[in-house]
N, C-alpha and C positions, 0 to 999 in steps of 0.2 A: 424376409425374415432373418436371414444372415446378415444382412448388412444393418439390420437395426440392433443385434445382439452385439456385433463387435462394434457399432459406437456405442451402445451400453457400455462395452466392456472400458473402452477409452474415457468412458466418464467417470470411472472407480477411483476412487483415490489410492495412491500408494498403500497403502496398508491393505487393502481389499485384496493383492496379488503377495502378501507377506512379506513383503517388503516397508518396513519401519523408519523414518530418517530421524537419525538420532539428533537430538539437540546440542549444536557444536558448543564449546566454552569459551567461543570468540564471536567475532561478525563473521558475516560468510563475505569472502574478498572477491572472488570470482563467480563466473556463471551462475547467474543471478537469475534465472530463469530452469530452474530446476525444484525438484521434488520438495518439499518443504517440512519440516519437523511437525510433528500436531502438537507439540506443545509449543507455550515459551512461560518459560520461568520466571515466576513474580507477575504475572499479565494471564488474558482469558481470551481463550480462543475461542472465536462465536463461527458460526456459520453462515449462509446465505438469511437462512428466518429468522436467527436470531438476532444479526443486525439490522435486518430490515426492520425490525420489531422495536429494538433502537432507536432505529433514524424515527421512527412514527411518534416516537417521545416525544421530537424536537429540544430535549435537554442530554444532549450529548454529541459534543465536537469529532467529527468528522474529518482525516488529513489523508489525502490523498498522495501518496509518495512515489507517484511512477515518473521517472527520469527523463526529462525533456532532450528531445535528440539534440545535439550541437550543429551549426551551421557546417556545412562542407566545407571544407578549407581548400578547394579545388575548384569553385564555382568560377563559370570566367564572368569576367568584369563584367557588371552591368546585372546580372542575371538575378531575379527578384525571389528572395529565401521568403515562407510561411511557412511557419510552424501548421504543423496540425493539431484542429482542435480537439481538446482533450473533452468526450463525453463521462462524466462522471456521476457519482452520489450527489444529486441538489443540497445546496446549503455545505458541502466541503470546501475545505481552503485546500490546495493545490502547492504544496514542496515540493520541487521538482528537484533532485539530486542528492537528499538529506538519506537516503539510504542506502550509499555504499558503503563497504565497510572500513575504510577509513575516510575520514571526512578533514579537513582544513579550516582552521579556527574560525577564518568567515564564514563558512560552510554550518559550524556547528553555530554562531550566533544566530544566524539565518534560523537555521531550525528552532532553536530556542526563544528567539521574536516570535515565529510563526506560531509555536508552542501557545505563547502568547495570548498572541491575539485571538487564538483558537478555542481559549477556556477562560479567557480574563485575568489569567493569567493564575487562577486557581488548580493548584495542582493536585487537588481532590478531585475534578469536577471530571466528569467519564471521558474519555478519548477515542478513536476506534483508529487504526490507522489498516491501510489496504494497499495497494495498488493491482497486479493483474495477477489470474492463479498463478499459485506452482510461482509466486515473484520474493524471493529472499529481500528484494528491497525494502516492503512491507515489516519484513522481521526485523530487520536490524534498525528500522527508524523504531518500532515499539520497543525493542530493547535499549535500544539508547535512550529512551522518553523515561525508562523505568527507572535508568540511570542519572537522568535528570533530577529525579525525584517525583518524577508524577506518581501517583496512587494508585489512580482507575486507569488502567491500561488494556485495552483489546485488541485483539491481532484479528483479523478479517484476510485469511491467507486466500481464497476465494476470489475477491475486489470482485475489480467491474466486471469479471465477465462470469463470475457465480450472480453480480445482482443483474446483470443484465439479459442472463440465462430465464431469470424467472420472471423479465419482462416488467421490471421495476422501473420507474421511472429514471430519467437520466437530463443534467442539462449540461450546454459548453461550462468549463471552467477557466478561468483566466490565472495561469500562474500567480504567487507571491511576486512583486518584482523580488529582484535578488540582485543584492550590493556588489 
């Protein structure tokens, strides 16, 4: 009984313990794996049901922005590097590195292709971007998307392991290549 109350309690979001993160007026530059604002300005912050509820549309692009690890620069000669594969939201296209908070003009065309191909390039057409809870990554790709000019913008601060908590479907994803 204690031990299912304090993982309860571990499942509360920040705000549940009065603790509020406030919405920065920049990208978040580091530790990128910390508490997340519940807003973002100009964008909709949905939840697990609400974007599931979404994805079941089928008319609404999906961008998955969690950061593909780099190869070791230590590996000895020979030694055979694989990525791990990325289980995510079926039917998302896959940015891998488009939400740090500075990005490098290749970096930003990348995303802005992806953007792309991701809504046909209609920057009305709804978005949802994610990657892992409690992941500022997610934030700063929607906020930069807003900056874009996209319209319909949603944050899914949650990702894959709110949708995967509730046992929603998941398939591999294959990166965007990137230039």
């Amino acid at each position: 009984m204690i031990r299912a109350a304090a993982i309860a309690l571990c499942l509360l979001p920040p705000a549940a313990f009065g603790q509020s993160i406030t919405e920065p007026d920049d990208y978040r530059h580091q530790e990128y794996r910390a508490p997340v604002p519940v807003s973002l300005k100009g964008g909709i912050v949905v939840n697990t049901e609400t974007a599931f509820a979404l994805w079941k549309t089928g008319r609404v692009a999906f961008v998955d922005v969690l950061p593909r690890p780099p190869k070791p620069k230590n590996l000895p000669e020979g030694t055979i590097w694989r990525d791990q594969p990325r289980h995510s939201i079926p039917g998302s296209i896959w940015l891998p590195n488009v939400g740090y908070g500075a990005l490098a003009e290749i970096t930003h065309q990348y995303f802005k292709d992806g953007l792309v191909k991701a809504t046909g390039g209609d920057t009305d057409y709804p978005v949802v971007f994610f990657c892992l809870d409690e992941c500022w990554m997610s934030w700063n790709a929607a906020r930069r998307a807003l900056e874009y000019g996209y319209q319909r913008v949603y944050w899914f601060p949650e990702g894959t392991d709110g949708w995967e908590f509730e046992d929603y479907p998941t398939e591999v994803l294959e990166a965007e290549p990137e230039p």
